[in-house]
Residue frames relative to the residue before (quaternion, step in Angstrom):
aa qw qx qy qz dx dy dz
X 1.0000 0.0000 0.0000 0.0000 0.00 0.00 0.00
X 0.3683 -0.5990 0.6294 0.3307 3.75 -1.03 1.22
X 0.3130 -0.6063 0.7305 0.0295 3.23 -1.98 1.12
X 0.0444 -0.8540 0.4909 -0.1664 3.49 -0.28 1.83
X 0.0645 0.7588 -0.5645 0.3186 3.40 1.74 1.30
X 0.4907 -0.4637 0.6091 0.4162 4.30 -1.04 0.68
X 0.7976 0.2037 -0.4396 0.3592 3.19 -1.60 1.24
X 0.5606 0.5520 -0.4370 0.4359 3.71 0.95 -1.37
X 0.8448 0.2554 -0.1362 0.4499 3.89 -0.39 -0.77
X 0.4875 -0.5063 0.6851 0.1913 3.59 -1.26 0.21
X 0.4281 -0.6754 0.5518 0.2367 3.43 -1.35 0.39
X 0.6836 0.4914 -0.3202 0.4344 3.19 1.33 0.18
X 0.5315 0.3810 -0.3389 0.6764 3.51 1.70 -0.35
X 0.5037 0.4162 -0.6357 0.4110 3.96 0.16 0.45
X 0.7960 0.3774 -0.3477 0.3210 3.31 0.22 -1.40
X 0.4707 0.5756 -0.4464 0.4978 4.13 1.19 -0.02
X 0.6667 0.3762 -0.3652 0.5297 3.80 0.58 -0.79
X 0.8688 0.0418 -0.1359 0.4743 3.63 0.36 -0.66
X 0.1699 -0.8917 0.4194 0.0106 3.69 0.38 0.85
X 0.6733 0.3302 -0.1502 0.6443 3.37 1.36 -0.83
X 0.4541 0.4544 -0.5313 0.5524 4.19 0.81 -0.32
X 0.6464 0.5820 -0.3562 0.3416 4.37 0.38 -1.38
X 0.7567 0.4030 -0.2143 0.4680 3.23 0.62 -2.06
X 0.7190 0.4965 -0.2954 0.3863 3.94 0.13 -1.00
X 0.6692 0.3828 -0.3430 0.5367 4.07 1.12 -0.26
X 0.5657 0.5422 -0.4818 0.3923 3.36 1.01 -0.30
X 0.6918 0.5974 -0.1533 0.3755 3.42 1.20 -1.21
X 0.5523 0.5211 -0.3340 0.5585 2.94 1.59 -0.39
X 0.8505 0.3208 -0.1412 0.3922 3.66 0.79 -1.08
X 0.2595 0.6138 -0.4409 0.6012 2.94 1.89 1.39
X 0.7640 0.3028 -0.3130 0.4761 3.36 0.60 -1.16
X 0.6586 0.5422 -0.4562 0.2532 3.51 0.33 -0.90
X 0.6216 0.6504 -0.2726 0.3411 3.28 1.73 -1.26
X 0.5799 0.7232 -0.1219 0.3547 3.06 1.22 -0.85
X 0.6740 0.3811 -0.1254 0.6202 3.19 1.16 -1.60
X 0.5605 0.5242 -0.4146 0.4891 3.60 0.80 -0.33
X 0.6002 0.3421 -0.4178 0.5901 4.29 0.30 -0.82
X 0.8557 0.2899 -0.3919 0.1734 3.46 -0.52 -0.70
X 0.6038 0.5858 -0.3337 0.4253 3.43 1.32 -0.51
X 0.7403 0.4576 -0.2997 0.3908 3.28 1.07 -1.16
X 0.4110 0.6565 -0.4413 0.4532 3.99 1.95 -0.28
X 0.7000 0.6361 -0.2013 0.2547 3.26 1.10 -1.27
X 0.6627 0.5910 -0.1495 0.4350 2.97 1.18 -1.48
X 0.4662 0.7146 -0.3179 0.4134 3.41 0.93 -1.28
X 0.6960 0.6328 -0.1190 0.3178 2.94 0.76 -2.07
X 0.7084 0.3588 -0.1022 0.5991 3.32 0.54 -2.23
X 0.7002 0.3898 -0.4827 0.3532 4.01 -0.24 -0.87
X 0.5220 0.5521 -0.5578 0.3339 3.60 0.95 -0.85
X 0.6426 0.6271 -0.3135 0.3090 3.71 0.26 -1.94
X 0.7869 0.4017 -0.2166 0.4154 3.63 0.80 -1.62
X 0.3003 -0.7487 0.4279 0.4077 3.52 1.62 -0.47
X 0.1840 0.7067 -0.5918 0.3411 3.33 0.48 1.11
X 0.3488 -0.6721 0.6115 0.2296 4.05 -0.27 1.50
X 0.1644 0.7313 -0.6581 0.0711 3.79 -0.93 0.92
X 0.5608 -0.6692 0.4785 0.0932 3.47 -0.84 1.82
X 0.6236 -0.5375 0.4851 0.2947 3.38 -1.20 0.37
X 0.8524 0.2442 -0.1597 0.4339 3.70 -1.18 0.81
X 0.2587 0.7890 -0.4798 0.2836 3.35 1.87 0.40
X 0.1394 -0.7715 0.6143 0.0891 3.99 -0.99 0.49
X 0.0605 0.8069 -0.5858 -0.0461 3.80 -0.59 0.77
X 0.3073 -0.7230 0.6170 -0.0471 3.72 -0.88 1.01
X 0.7688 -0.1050 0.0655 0.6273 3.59 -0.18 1.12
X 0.6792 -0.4502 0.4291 0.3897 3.50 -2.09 0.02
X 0.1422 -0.6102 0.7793 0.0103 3.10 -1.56 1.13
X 0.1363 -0.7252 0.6619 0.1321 3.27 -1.46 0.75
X 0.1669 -0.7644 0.6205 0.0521 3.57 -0.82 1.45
X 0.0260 -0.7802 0.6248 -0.0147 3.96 -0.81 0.68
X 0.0952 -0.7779 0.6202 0.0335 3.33 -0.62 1.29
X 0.3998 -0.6222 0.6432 0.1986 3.39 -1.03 0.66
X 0.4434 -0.7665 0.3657 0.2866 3.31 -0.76 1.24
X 0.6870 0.2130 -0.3120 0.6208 3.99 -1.06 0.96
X 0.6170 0.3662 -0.5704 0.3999 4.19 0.35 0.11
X 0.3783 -0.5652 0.6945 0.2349 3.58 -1.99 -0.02
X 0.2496 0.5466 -0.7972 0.0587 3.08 -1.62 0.61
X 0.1030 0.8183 -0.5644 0.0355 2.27 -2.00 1.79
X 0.4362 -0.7064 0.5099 0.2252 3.59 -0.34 1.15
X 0.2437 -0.8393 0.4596 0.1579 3.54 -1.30 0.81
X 0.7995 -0.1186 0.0403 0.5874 3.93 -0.93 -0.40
X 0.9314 0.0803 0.1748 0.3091 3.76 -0.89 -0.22
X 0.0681 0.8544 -0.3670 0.3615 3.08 1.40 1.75
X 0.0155 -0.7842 0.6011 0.1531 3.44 -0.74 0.60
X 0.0390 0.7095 -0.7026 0.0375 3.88 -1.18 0.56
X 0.2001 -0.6990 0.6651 -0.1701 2.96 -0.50 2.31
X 0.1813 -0.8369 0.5065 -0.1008 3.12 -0.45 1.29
X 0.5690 0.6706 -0.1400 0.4549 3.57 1.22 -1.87
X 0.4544 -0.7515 0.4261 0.2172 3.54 -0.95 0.45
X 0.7611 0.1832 -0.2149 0.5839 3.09 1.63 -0.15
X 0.3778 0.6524 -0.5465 0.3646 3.61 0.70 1.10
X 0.7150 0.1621 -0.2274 0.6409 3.76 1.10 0.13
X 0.2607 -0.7580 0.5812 0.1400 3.62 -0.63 1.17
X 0.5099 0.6817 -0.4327 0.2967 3.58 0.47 0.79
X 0.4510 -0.6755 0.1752 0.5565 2.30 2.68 -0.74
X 0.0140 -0.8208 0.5707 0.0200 3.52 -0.86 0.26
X 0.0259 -0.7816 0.6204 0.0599 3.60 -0.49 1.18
X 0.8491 0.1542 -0.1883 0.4687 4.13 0.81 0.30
X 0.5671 -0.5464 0.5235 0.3253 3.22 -1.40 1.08
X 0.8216 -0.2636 0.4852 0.1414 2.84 -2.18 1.16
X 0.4444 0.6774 -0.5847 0.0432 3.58 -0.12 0.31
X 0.1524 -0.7668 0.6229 0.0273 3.90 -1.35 0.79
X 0.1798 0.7843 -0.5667 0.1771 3.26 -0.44 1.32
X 0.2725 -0.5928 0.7312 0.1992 3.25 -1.99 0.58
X 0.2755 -0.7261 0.6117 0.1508 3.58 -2.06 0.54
X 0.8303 0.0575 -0.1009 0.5451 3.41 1.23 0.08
X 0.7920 -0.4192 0.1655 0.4118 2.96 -1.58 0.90
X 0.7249 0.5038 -0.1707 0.4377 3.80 1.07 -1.13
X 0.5472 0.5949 -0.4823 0.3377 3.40 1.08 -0.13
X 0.0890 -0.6050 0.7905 0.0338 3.18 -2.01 0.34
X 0.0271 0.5935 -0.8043 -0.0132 2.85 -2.13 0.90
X 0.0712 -0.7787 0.6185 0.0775 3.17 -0.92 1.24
X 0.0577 -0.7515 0.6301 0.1867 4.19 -0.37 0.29
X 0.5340 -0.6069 0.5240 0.2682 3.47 -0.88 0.82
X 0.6339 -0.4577 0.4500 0.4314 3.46 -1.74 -0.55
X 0.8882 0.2052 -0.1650 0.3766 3.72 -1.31 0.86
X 0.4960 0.6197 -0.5041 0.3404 3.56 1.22 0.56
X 0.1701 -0.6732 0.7054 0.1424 3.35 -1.11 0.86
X 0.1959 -0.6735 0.7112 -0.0470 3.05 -1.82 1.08
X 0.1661 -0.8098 0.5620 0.0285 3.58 -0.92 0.87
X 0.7820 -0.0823 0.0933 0.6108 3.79 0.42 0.52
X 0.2589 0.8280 -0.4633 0.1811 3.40 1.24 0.13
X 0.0520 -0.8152 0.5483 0.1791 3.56 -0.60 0.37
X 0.1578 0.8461 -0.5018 0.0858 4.23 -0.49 0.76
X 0.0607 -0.7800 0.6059 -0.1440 3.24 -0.68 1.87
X 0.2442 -0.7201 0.6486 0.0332 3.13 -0.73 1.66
X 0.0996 -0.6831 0.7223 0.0425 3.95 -1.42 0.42
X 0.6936 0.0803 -0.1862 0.6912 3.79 1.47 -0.16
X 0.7543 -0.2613 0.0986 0.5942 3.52 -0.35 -1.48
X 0.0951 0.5969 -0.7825 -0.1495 3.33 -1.72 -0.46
X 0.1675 -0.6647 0.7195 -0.1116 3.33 -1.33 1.83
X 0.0334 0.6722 -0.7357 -0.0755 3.74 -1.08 1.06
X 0.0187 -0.8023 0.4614 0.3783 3.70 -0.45 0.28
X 0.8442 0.2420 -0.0881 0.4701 3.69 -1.05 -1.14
X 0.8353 0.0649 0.2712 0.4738 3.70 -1.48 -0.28
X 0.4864 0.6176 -0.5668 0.2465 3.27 0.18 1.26
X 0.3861 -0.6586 0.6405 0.0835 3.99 -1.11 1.16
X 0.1373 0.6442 -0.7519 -0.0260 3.08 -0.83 1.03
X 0.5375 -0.5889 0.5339 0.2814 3.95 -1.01 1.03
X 0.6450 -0.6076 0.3146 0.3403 3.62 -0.97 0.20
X 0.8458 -0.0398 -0.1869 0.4982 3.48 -1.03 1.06
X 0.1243 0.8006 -0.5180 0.2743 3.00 -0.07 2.27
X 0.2676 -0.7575 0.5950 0.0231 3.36 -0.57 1.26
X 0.2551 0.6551 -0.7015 0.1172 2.92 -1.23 1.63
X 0.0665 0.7379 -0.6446 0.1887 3.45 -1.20 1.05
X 0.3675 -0.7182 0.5761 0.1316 3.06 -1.48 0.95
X 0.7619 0.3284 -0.1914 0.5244 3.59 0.41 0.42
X 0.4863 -0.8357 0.1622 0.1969 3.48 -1.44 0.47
X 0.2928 -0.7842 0.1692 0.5202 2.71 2.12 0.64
X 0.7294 0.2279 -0.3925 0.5119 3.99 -1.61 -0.06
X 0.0346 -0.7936 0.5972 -0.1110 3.26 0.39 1.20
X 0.8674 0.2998 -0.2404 0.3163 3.71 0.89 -0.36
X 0.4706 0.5546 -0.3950 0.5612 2.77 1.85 0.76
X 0.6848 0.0125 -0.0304 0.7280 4.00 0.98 -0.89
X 0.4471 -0.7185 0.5324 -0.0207 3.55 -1.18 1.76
X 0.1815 0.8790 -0.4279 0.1062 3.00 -0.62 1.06
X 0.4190 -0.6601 0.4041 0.4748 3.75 -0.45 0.03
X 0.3713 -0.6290 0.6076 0.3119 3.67 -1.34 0.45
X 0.0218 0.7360 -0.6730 -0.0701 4.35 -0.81 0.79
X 0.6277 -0.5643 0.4703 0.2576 3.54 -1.37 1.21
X 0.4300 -0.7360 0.5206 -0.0491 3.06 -1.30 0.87
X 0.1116 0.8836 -0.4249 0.1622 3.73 0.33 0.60
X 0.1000 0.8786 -0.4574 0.0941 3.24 -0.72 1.19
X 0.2749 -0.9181 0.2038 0.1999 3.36 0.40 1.29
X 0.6603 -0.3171 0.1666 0.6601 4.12 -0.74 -0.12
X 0.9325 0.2739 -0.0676 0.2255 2.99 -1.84 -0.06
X 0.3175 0.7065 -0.5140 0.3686 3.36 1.60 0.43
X 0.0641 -0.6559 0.7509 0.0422 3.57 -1.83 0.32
X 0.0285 -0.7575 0.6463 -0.0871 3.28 -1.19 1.33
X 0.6007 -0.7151 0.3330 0.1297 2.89 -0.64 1.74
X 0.5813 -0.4443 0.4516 0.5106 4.21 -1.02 0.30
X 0.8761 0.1906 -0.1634 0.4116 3.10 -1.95 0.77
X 0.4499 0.6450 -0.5010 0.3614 3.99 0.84 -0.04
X 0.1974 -0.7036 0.6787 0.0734 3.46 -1.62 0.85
X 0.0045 0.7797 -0.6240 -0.0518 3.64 -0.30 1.01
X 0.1300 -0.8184 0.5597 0.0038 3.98 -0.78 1.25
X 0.8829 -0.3385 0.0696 0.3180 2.86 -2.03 0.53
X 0.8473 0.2172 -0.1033 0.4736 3.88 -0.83 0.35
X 0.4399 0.7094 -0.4142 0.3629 3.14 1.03 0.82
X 0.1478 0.6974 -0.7012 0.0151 3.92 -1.43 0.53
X 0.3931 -0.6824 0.6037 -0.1241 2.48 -1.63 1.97
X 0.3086 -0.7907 0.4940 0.1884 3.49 0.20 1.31
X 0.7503 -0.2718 0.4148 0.4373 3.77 -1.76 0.73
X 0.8881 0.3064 -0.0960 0.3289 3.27 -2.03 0.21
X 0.6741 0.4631 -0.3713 0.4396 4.18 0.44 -1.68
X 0.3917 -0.5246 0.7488 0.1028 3.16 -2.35 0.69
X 0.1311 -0.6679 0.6930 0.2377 3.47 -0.89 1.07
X 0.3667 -0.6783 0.5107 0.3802 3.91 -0.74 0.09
X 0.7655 -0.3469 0.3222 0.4357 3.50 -1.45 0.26
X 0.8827 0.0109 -0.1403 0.4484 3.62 -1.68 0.76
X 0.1641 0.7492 -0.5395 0.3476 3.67 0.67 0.81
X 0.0815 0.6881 -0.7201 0.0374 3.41 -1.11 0.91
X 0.2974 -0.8335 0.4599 0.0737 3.59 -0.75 1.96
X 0.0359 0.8597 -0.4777 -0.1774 3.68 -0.35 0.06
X 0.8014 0.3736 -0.0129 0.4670 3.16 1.59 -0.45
X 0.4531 -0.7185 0.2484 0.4655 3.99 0.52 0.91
X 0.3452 -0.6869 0.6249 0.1360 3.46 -1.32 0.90
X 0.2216 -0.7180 0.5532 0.3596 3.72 -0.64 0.60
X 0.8859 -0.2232 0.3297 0.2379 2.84 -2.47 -0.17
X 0.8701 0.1655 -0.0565 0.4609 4.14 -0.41 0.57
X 0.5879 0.4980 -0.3952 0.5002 3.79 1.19 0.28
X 0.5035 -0.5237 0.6421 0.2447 2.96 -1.96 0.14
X 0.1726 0.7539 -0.6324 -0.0428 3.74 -0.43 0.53
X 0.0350 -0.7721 0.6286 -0.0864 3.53 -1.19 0.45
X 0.5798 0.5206 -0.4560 0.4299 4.26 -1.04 0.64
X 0.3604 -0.6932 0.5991 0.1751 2.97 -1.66 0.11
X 0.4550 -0.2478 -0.7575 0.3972 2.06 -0.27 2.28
X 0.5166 -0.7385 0.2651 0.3428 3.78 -0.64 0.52
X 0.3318 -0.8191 0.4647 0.0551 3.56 -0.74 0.49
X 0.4986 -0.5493 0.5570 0.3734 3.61 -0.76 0.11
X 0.1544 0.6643 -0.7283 -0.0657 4.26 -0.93 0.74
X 0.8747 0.1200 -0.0429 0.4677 3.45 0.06 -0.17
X 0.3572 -0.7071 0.5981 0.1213 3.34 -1.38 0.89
X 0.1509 -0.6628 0.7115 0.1782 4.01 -0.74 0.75
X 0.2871 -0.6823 0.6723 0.0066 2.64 -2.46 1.60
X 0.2630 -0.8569 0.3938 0.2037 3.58 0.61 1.07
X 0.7210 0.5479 -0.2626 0.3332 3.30 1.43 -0.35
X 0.6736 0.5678 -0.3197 0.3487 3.30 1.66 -0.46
């Protein structure tokens, strides 16, 4: 068995042992690279038109679909990613990026550095992610219950603090805050606020574990 510990091999006797494993990821990270300049030239372009505030160092990856409700604001800060493309996050992605308001009063503000991968977030009042937040692919968050004119309902702010990570396939709902720092785990549906430093994870989610940043 080849021993492929950093130092043992050159980078030129890897790519002889594996020559096709070399040539086919490059090609992959040609295309992805690709679709990333041209969408993200694009975007620039379209959020400007829709007036959608969009921060410096923003990255877009396939079609996103942004919908502003006329008189609301959504804005995205410095160094955003919106992975959109079906093969720009191998964990998978089965839906565009989509960012919308439903009424005049809504906001969505996304802090600086959150990547989002199929992420789906519909504000009717607010929805606030702030700093360095991960949301795993095809996440649902929304502050309201949608067919609002068929089964009434109130719309309750959403809030999600720095450094939060929400796992693939999670659904984070109305009236909810997600404290600094916590990990929701995969397929999670929140209904109810999660504090600061834990792991929560289930349906409905729970606290399992508490993080010790110091050990």
């Amino acid at each position: 068995m080849i021993d492929f510990k950093p130092g043992k091999l050159s980078l030129l006797n890897k790519m002889k042992i594996d020559f096709s494993g070399f040539l086919f990821y490059r090609l992959y990270y040609l295309l992805i690279t690709s679709n990333e300049f041209f969408y993200t030239q694009l975007y620039r372009l379209i959020l400007r038109f829709k007036k959608v505030n969009l921060g410096v160092g923003c990255r877009f990856s396939g079609k996103s679909l942004f919908v502003r409700f006329p008189l609301s604001n959504i804005s995205i800060g410095n160094n955003c990613t919106f992975r959109s493309d079906q093969i720009s996050n191998l964990i998978g992605v089965n839906r565009r990026c989509i960012v919308a308001t439903h009424s005049e009063k809504a906001q969505i503000i996304i802090g600086e550095g959150c990547g989002l991968s199929g992420v789906t977030i519909g504000a009717y009042e607010k929805i606030i992610l702030g700093n360095n937040i991960l949301c795993g692919a095809n996440v649902l968050i929304t502050d309201f219950d949608w067919h609002t004119s068929r089964y009434p309902s109130e719309s309750k702010p959403v809030i999600i603090h720095d450094n939060v990570w929400i796992g693939v396939n999670s659904v984070v709902l109305k009236g909810v805050e997600i404290g600094e720092n916590s990990i929701i785990g995969a397929n999670s549906v929140v209904v109810k606020n999660i504090p600061p430093n834990v792991v929560a994870a289930g349906n409905p989610c729970k606290v399992i574990k508490k993080l010790n940043f110091n050990e």
